[in-house]
C-alpha positions as CSV (number, residue, x, y, z in Angstrom):
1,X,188.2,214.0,-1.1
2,X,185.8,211.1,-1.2
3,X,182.9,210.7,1.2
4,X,183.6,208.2,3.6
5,X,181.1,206.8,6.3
6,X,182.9,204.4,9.4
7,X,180.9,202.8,11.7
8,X,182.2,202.7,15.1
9,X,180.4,202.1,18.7
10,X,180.5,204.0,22.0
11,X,178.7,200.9,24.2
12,X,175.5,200.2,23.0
13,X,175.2,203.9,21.1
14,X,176.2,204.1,17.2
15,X,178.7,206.3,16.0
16,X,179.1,207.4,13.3
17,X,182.6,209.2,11.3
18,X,181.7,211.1,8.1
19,X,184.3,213.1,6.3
20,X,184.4,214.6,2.9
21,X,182.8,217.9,1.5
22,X,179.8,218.9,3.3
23,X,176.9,218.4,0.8
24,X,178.2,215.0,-0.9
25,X,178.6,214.1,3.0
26,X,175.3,215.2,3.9
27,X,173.8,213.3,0.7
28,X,175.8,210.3,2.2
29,X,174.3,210.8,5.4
30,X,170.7,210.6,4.3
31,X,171.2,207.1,2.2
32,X,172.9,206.2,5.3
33,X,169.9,206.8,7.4
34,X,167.5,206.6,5.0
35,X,165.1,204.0,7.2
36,X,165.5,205.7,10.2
37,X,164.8,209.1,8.3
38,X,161.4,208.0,6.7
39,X,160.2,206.2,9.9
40,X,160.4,209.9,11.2
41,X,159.2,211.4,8.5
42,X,156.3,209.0,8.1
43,X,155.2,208.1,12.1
44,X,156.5,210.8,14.0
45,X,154.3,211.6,16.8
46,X,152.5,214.9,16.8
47,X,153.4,215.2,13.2
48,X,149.7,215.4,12.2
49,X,149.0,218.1,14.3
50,X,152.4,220.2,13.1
51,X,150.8,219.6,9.5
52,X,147.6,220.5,10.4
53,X,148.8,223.9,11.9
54,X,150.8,225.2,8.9
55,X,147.7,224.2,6.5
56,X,146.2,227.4,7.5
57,X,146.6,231.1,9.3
58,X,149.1,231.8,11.4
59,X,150.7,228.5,10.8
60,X,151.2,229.1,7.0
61,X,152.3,232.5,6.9
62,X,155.0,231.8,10.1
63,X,156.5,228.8,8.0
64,X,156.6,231.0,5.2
65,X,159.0,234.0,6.8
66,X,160.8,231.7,9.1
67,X,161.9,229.4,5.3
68,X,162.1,232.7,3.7
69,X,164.8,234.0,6.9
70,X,166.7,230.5,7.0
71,X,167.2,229.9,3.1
72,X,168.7,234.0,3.1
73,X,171.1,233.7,6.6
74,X,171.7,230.6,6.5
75,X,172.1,228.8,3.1
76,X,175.1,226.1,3.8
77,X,172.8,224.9,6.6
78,X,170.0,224.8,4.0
79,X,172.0,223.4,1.8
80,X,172.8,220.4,3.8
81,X,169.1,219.6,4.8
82,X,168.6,219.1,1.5
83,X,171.4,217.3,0.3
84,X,170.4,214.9,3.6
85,X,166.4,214.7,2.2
86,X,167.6,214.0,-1.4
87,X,169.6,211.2,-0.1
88,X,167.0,209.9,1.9
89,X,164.7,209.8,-1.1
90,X,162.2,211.9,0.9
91,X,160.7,215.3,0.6
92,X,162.5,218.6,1.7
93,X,159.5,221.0,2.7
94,X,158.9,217.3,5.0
95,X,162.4,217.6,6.8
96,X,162.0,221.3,6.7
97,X,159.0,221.6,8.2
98,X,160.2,218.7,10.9
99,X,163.2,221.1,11.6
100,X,161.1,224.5,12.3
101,X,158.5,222.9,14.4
102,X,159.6,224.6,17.2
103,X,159.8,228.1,15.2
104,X,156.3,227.9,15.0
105,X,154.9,229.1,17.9
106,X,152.7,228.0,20.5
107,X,149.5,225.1,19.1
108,X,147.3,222.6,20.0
109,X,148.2,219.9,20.5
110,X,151.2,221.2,20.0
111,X,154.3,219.9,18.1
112,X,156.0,216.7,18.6
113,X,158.0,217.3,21.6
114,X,157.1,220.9,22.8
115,X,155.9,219.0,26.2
116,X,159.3,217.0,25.9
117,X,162.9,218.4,27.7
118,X,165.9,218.6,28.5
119,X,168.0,219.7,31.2
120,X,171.5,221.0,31.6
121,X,173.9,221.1,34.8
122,X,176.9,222.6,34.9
123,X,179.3,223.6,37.5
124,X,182.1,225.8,37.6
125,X,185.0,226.5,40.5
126,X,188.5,224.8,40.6
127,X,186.8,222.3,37.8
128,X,183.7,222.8,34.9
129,X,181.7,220.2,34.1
130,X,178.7,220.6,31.7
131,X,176.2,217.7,31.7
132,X,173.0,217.2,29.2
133,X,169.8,214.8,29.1
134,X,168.5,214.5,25.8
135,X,164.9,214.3,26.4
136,X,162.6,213.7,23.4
137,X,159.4,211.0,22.9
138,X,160.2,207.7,23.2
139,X,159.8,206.9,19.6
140,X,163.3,207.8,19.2
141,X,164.4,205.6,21.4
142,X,167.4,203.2,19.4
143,X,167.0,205.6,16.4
144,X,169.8,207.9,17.0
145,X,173.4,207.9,17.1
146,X,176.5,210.0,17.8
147,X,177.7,211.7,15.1
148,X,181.0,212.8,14.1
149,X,181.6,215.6,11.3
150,X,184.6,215.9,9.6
151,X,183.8,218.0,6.4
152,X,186.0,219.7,4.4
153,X,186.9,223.4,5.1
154,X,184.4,223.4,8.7
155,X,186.0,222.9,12.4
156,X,185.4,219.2,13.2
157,X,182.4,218.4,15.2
158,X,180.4,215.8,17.5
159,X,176.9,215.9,18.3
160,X,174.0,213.6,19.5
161,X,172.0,212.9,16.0
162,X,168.5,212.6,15.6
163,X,167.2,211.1,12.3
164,X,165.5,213.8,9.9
165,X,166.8,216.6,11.8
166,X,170.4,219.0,11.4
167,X,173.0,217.4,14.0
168,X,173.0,220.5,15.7
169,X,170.2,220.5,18.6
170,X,171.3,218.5,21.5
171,X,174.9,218.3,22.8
172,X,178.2,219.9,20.8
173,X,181.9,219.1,20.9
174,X,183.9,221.0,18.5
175,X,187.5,220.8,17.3
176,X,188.2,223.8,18.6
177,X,187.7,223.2,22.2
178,X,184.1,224.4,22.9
179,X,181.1,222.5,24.2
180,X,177.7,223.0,24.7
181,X,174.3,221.6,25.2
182,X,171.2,223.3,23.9
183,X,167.3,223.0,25.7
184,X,164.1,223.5,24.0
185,X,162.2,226.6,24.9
186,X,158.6,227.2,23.3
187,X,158.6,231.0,22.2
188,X,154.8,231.7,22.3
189,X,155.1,234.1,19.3
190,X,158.0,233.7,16.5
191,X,160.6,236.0,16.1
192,X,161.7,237.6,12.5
193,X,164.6,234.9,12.8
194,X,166.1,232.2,10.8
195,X,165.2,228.5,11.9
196,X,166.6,227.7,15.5
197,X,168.0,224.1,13.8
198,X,169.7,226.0,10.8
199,X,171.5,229.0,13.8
200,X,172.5,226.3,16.3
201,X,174.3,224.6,13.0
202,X,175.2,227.8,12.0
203,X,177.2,228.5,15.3
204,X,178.7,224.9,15.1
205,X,180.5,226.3,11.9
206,X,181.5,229.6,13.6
207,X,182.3,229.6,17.1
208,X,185.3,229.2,18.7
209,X,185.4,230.7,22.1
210,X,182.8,231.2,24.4
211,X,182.9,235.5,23.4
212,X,182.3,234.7,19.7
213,X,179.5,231.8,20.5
214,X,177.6,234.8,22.6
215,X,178.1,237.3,20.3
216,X,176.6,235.1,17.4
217,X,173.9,234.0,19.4
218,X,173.3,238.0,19.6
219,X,173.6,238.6,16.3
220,X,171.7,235.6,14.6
221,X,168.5,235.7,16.2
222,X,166.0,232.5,15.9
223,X,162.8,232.6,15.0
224,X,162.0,229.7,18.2
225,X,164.3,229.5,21.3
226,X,167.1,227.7,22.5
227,X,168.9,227.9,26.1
228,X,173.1,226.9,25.4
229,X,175.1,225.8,28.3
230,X,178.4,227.0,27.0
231,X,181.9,225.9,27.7
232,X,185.7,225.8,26.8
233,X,188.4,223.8,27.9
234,X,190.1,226.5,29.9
235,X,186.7,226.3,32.1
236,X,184.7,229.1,31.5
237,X,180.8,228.3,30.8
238,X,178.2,230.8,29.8
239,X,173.9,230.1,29.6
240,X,172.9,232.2,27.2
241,X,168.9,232.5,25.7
242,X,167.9,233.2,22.2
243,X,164.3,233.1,21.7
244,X,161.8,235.1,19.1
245,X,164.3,237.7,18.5
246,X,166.1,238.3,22.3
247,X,168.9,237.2,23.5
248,X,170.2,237.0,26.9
249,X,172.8,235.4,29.0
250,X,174.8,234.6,32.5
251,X,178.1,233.7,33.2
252,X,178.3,230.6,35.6
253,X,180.4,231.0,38.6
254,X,180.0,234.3,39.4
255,X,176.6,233.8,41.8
256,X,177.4,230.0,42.9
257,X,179.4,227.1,41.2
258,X,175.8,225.4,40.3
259,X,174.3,226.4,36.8
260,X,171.3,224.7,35.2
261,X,168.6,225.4,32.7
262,X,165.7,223.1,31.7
263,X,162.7,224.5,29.3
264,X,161.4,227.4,30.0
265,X,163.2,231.1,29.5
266,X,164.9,232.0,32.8
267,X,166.3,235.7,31.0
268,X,164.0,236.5,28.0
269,X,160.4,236.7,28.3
270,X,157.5,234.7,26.2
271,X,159.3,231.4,26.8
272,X,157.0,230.3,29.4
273,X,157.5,226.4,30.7
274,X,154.6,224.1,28.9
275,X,151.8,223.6,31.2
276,X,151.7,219.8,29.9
277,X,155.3,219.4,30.8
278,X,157.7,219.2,33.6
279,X,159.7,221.7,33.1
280,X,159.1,223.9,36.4
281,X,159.6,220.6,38.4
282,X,162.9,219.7,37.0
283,X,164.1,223.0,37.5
284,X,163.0,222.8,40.9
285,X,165.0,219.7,41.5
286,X,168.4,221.6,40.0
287,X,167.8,224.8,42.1
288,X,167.9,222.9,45.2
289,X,170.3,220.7,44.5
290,X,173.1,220.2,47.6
291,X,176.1,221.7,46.7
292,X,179.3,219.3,47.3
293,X,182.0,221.1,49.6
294,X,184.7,219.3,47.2
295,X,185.0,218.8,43.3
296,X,182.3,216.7,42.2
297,X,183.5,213.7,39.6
298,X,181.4,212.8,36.8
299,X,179.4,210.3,38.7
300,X,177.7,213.2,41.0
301,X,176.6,214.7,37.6
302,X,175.2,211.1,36.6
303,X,172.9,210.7,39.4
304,X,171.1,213.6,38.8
305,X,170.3,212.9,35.3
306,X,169.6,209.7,35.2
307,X,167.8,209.5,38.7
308,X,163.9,210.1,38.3
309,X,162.1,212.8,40.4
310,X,161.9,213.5,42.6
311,X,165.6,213.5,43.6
312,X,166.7,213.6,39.8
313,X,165.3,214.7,36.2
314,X,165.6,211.8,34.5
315,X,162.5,211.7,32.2
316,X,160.7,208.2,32.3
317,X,157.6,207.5,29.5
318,X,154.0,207.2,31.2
319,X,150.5,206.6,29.6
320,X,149.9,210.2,29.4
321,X,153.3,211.4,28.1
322,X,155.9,209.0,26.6
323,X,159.0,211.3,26.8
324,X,161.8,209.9,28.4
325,X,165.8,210.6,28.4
326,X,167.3,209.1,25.1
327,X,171.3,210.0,26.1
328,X,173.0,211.6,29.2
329,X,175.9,213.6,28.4
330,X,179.0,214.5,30.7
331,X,181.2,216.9,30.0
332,X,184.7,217.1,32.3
333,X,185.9,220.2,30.6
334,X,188.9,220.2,32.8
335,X,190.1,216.6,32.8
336,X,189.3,216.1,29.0
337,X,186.8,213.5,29.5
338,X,182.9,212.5,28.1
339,X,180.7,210.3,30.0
340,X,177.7,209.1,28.0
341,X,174.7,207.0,29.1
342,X,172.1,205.9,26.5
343,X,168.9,203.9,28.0
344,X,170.1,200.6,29.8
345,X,173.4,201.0,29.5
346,X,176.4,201.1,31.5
347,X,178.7,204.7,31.1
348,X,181.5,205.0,28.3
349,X,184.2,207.2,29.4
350,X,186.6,208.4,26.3
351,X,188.5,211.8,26.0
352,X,187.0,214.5,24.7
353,X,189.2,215.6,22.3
354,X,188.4,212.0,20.6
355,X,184.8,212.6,19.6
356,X,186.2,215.1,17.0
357,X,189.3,213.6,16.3
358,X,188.9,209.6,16.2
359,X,191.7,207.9,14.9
């Protein structure tokens, strides 16, 4: 089958519809985004630093095992980085080392977007909901796009894209009827594992329930950490932490209808929040939030995302730290429906089931 590429438009947010085998699609991909691609690759923020810190000991030897772990557990998600950098026309140790900058430990200054976050809110009783911000630096602000999968041989998928970078690090929807939502958490010290980028891909290609997304998360550990807010379309959502080797997670619902995870480990330990970023504070906000005697609809979820503290966690760029929310995500898992926001923008409502299946 032929690669084809359609453009298509949620709002104001790109979409993009790939189908065709998985490396010509991926090659696709990267002449596709081939601007947006060497803007990151060439002016990403913090990129100097992340260079600087793999030019010499511990930095060099860490990328070395965690390339060394990824290329050996996880070779179709290496194999599609680098059929995306060879159709960008750029370098694949640059996109590489792009996708493991947070499976290098703890720096100064610090990666691009280790003070950045994210925050997940879910809620599970009579209804589940799962709701993301995509927090990241402003510089990717009007770079990114939603991104539809359909590759020959893999379950269908739908993610939030970031140029340079596996589609797999933000929010999920999957042909199978799974959906998650993934948070940054700095391990201090890298695990043994495989590149956090190249598992979270790797469990886009594997999961179908909420069990088997667990028990992968167990059983592939990352060399970096990742929270995943996960959920199925019968309602059942799980948080589960991998980090540096542990893994860890809670079923929502069975202490409170309320979950929520922002950046810091809440299970494993040596995932500590960034002292430079807000992690603590949006938690804070989630913990406390007032639970609604009723069903919440999708706009309860909206208003705290894309409210600022201190009554929400919408991230807003300052002199000091230009991170802001790029997308808000809303998940109704029981009425079928997404709800996206992307900066300025009114909210697009379409069934879920279409993100992976567009017609």
């Amino acid at each position: 089958m032929a690669v084809r590429v359609v453009e298509r438009r949620l709002g104001a947010l790109p979409w993009l519809v790939v189908h065709g085998p998985a490396a010509d699609a991926f090659a696709r991909l990267g002449a596709h985004l081939r601007a947006e691609i060497r803007a990151v690759v060439e002016g990403l923020p913090g990129l100097a630093a992340l260079r600087h810190h793999v030019a010499s000991e511990p930095g060099r030897h860490r990328l070395a095992a965690v390339c060394r772990a990824t290329r050996s557990r996880h070779p179709g998600p290496w194999a599609e980085l680098a059929a995306l950098a060879a159709g960008a026309g750029v370098a694949l140790d640059d996109l590489a080392l792009l996708n493991f900058r947070g499976d290098l430990g703890a720096f100064q200054p610090g990666p691009a977007g280790a003070a950045a976050g994210c925050s997940d809110l879910a809620w599970r009783r009579q209804r589940s909901f799962i709701a993301h911000n995509e927090d990241e630096p402003d510089f990717f602000a009007g770079r990114c796009a939603l991104l539809t999968l359909v590759l020959d041989g893999q379950q269908p998928v739908a993610t939030f894209a970031k140029p340079g970078f596996l589609p797999s690090t933000t929010f999920t929807v999957t042909g199978s009827g799974l959906v998650w939502a993934i948070d940054h958490v700095q391990a201090g010290s890298p695990g043994p594992g495989a590149g956090r980028h190249f598992t979270a891909r790797g469990l886009q290609l594997t999961a179908s329930s909420v069990d088997q997304a667990i028990g992968y998360l167990r059983d592939q550990p990352s060399a970096g950490g990742f929270a995943y807010t996960i959920g199925d379309r019968a309602g059942r959502i799980a948080v589960a932490e991998s980090s540096a080797g542990q893994h860890a997670w809670r079923e929502v619902g069975a202490d409170g209808p309320v979950g929520w995870h922002t950046n810091h480990g809440r299970y494993v330990a040596g995932a500590a929040a960034s002292p430079q970023g807000t992690s603590l504070d949006r938690g804070k906000v989630l913990a406390s939030l007032d639970i609604p005697p009723d069903e919440p609809e999708p706009g309860w979820f909206l208003r705290v995302l894309t409210t600022p503290p201190p009554d929400g966690v919408r991230a807003e760029p300052s002199d000091s730290d230009r991170t802001t929310t790029l997308c808000t995500f809303v998940a109704d898992l029981t009425g079928d429906q997404a709800t996206i926001v992307t900066q300025g923008t009114d909210p697009v409502t379409v069934p879920l089931s279409t993100l992976t299946t567009p017609h």
